[in-house]
C-alpha positions as CSV (number, residue, x, y, z in Angstrom):
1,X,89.8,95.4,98.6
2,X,86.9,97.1,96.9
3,X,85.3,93.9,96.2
4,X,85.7,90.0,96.0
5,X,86.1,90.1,92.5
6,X,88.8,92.1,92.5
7,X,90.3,90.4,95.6
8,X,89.5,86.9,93.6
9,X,91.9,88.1,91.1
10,X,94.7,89.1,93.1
11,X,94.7,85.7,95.0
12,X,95.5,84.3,91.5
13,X,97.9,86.6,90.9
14,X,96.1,87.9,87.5
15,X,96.2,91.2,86.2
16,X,93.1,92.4,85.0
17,X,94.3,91.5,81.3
18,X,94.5,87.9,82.7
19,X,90.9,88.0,84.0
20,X,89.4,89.8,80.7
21,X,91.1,87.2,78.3
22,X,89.3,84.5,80.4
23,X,86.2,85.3,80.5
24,X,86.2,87.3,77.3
25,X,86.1,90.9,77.9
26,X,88.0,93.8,77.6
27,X,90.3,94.6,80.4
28,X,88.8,98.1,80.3
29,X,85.7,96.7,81.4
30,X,86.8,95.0,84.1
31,X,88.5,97.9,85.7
32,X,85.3,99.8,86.2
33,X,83.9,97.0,87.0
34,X,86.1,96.3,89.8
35,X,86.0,100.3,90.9
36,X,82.4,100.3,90.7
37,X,82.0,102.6,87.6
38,X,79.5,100.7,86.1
39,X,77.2,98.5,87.1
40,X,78.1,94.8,85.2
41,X,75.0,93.0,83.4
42,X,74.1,89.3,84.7
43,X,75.9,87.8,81.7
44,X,79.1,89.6,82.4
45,X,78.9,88.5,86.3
46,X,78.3,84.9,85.0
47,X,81.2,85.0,83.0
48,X,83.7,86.3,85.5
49,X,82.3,84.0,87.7
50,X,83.2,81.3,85.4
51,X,86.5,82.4,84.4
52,X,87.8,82.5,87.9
53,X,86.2,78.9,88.7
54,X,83.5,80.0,91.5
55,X,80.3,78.0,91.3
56,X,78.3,80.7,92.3
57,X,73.8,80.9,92.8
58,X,74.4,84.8,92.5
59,X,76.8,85.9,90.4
60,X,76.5,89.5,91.9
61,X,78.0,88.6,95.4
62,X,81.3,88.9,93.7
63,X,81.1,92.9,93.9
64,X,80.2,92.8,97.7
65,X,83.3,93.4,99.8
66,X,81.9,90.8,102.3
67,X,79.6,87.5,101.5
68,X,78.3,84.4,103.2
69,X,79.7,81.8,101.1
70,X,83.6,83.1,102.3
């Protein structure tokens, strides 16, 4: 996977429509999100975060392939 966000979505089976319409964004944006296109803003990180149910202190450890809370 290119990142735990992206392998967080899989596990649930959602496409990345799925994921958008939950935390209210454009699938668009999370696809470069998830290839690393663009760098995400706090608030968008916070609400992926949300939308897939992790209680996260950093939002940003869900675009690092590896992190210590696995």
């Amino acid at each position: 996977m290119a990142n735990r966000l992206k392998r967080e979505r899989e596990q649930r089976r959602w496409t990345r429509a799925e994921l958008a319409r939950r935390a209210a964004m454009s699938a668009a944006d999370v696809g470069k999100i998830e290839a690393g296109r663009v760098v995400p803003y706090e608030s968008q990180l916070r609400k992926l975060a949300k939308a897939l149910g992790l209680r996260l202190q950093d939002p940003a450890v869900l675009l690092n392939a590896e992190s210590s809370d696995e």
